[in-house]
C-alpha positions as CSV (number, residue, x, y, z in Angstrom):
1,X,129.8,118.7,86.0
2,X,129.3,115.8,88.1
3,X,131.4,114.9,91.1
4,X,130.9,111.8,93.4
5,X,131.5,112.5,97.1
6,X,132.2,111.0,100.3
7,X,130.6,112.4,103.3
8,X,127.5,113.3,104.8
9,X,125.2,114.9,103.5
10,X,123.3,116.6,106.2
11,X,127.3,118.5,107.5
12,X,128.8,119.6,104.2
13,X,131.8,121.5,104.5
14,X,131.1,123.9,101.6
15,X,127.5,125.7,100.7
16,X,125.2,124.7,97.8
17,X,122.3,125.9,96.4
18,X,120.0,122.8,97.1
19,X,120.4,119.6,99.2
20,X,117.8,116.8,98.1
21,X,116.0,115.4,100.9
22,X,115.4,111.2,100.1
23,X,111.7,111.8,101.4
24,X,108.7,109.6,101.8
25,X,104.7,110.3,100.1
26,X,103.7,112.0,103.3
27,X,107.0,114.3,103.8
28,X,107.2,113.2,107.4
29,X,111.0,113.2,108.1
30,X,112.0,109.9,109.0
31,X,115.2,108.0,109.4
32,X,118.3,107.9,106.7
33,X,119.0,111.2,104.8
34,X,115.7,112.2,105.9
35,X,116.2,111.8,109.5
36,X,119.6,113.7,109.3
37,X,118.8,116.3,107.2
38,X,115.9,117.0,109.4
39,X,118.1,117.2,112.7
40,X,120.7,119.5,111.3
41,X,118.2,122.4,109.7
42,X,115.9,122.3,112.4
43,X,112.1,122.3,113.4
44,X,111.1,124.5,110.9
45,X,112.2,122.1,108.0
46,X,109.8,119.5,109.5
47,X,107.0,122.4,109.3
48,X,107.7,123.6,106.1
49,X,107.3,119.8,105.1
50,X,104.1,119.4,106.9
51,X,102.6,122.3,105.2
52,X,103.2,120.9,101.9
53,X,101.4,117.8,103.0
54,X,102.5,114.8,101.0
55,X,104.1,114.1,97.5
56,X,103.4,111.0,95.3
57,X,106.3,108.7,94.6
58,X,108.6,109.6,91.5
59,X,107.8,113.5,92.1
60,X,109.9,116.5,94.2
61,X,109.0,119.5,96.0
62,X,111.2,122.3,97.3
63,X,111.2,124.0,100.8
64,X,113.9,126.5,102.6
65,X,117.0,125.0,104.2
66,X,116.6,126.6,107.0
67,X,120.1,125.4,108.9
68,X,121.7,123.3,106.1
69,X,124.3,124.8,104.3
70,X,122.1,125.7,101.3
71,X,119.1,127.6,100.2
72,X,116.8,125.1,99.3
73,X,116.0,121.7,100.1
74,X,114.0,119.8,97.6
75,X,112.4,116.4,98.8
76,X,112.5,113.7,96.4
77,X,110.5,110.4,96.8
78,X,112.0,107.6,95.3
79,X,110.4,104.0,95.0
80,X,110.4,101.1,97.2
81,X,112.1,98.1,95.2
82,X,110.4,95.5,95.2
83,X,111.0,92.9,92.2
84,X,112.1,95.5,89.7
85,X,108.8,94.9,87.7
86,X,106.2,97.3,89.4
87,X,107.9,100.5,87.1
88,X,110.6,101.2,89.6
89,X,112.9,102.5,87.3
90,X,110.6,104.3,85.9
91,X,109.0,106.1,89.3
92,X,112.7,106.6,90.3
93,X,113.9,108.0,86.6
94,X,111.1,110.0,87.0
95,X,111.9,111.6,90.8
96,X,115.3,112.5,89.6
97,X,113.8,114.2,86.7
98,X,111.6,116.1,89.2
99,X,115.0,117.2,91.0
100,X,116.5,118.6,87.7
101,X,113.0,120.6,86.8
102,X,112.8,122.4,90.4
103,X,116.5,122.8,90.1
104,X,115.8,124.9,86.9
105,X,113.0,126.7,87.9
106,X,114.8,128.0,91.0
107,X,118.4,129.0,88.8
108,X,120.2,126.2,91.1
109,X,123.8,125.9,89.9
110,X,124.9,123.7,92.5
111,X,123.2,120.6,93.6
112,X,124.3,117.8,96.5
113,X,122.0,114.6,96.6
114,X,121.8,111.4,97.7
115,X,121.1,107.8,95.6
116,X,117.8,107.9,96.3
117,X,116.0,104.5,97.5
118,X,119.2,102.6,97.7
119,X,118.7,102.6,101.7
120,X,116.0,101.3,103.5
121,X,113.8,101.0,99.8
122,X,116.2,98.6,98.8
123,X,117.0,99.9,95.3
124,X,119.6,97.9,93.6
125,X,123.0,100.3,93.8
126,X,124.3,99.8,90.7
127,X,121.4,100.3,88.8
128,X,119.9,103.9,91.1
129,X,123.5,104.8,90.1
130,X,122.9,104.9,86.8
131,X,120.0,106.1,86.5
132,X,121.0,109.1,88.8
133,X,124.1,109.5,86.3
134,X,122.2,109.2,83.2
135,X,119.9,112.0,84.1
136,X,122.3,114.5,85.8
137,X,124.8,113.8,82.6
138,X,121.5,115.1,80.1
139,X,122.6,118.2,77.9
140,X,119.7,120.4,79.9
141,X,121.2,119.6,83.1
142,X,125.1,119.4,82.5
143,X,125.5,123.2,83.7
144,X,124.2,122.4,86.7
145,X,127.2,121.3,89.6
146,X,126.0,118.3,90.4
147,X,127.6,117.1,93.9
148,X,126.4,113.2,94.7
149,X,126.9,112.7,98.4
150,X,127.4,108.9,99.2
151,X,128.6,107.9,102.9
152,X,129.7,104.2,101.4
153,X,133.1,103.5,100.5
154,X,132.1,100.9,97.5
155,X,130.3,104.0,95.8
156,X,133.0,105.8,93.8
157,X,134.5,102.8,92.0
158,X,130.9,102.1,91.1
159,X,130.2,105.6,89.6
160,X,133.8,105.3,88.4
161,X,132.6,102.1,86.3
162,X,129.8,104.0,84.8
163,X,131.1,107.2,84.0
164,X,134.3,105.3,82.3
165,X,130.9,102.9,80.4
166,X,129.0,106.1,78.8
167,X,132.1,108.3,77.9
């Protein structure tokens, strides 16, 4: 099941089992999502980060949630758009994917994420939307409660749009 949300991510007013983190490579919390979900679990988030020591582009890893209203929070670096030719869609198809295989691996049934690199990486929103949907919506990851956090009021009627498109 997927279900579109409006709120913030970092203060959710129900539990899941992960939260995804819109990292960067070097897992050194930053501004956005990042910066937010770092402020709201605490210190030991930015530790546990640290100790992992980097992840490439289009990959995730998982830490504790420490304060966040889940048990894990798995960090998911999404590309930087550039011209939509250097295999963006592919690096950010490929992060998502990443979510959904740490997301199996620890028996996560629900899961609250972001659109990853639509922020300050300047991913086109209409097209990170669908490739979020279009992974989350796979056979393999339909039993999985998919909860997709977006603090933008023009976000719904877009994953409206493309849920009404592939059914």
């Amino acid at each position: 099941m997927i279900e579109v949300i409006l709120g913030n991510i970092s203060r959710l007013p129900f539990s899941v089992d992960a939260i995804v983190n819109a990292a960067n490579t070097a897992l050194i919390p930053g501004g956005g999502v990042d910066g937010a979900l770092n402020r709201v679990a605490g210190p030991a988030l930015k530790k546990a980060m640290a100790a992992i020591g980097g992840t490439p582009t289009g990959t995730a890893v998982i830490t504790p949630a420490f304060d966040l209203a889940a048990d894990y929070v798995i960090h998911a670096v999404g590309p930087r758009y550039r011209d939509g030719k250097q295999h963006e869609a592919e690096q950010l198809q490929s992060a998502y994917e990443a979510i959904f295989h740490l997301a199996h691996q620890q028996a996560v049934q629900t899961l609250a994420l972001p659109v990853l690199s639509t922020g300050i990486y300047n991913y086109p929103k209409k097209e990170a939307a669908e490739i979020l949907y279009r992974v989350a919506n796979r056979p393999e990851n339909q039993n999985i409660e998919t909860k997709i956090i977006v603090f933008e009021s023009t976000w719904p009627p877009l994953f409206e749009k493309i849920i009404a498109a592939s059914s």
